[in-house]
Every structure is written in C-alpha cells, then in structure tokens.
N, C-alpha and C positions, 0 to 999 in steps of 0.2 A: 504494500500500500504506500503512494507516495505522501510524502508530509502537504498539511493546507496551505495550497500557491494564495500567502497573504504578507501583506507587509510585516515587518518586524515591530512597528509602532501599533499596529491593529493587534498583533496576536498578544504582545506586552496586556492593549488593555483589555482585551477580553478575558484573559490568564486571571486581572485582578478582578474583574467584573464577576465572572461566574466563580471564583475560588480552584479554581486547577490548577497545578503547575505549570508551567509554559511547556515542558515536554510532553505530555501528556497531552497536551490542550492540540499540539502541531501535529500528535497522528493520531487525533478522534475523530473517527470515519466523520463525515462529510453530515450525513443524514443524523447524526447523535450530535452533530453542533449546532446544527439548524433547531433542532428540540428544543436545546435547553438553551438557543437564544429567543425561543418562542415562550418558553415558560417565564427567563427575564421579564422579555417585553410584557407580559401578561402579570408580573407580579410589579412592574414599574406602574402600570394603567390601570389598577384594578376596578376604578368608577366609570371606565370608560365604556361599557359595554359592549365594544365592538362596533358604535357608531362614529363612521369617518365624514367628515363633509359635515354633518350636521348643523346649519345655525340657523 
C-alpha cells in the first residue's frame, strides 16, 4: 500500500487533529481516513443538521 500523496503541513495537522501519530496516520488506507475525517466534521457541527445553503 502506498503512503497518502498529501502535503507534509496537511498530514502534521490532521496527525494533531484526529490524535494518531503521523506514521500511522501516512499509511491508513484511504477509505478509514475519509471516516474519521467525517466523524471530525460531524462532531465539529453537531447543531448543524446537515442543512447546507440554508438562510
């Protein structure tokens, strides 16, 4: 499996952001980074319901 084709300033703050180590963080599969950048987003917005556009 190749490591995530991402910047070294991206993978730093995502490492701090979700709590992984930055090794760990550069070869978790593709589809298990995208998860637990959706569960983030979803615990940063939790009043938002999911309505975008709204006003």
């Amino acid at each position: 499996m190749r490591p995530l084709q991402i910047s070294p300033e991206t993978a730093l703050k995502l490492s701090e952001k979700l709590g992984v180590p930055l090794e760990h963080l550069m070869h978790m599969p593709q589809h298990i980074l995208l998860q637990k950048l959706a569960e983030l987003a979803k615990d940063e917005n939790p009043g938002d319901g999911g309505k975008e556009g709204s006003e």
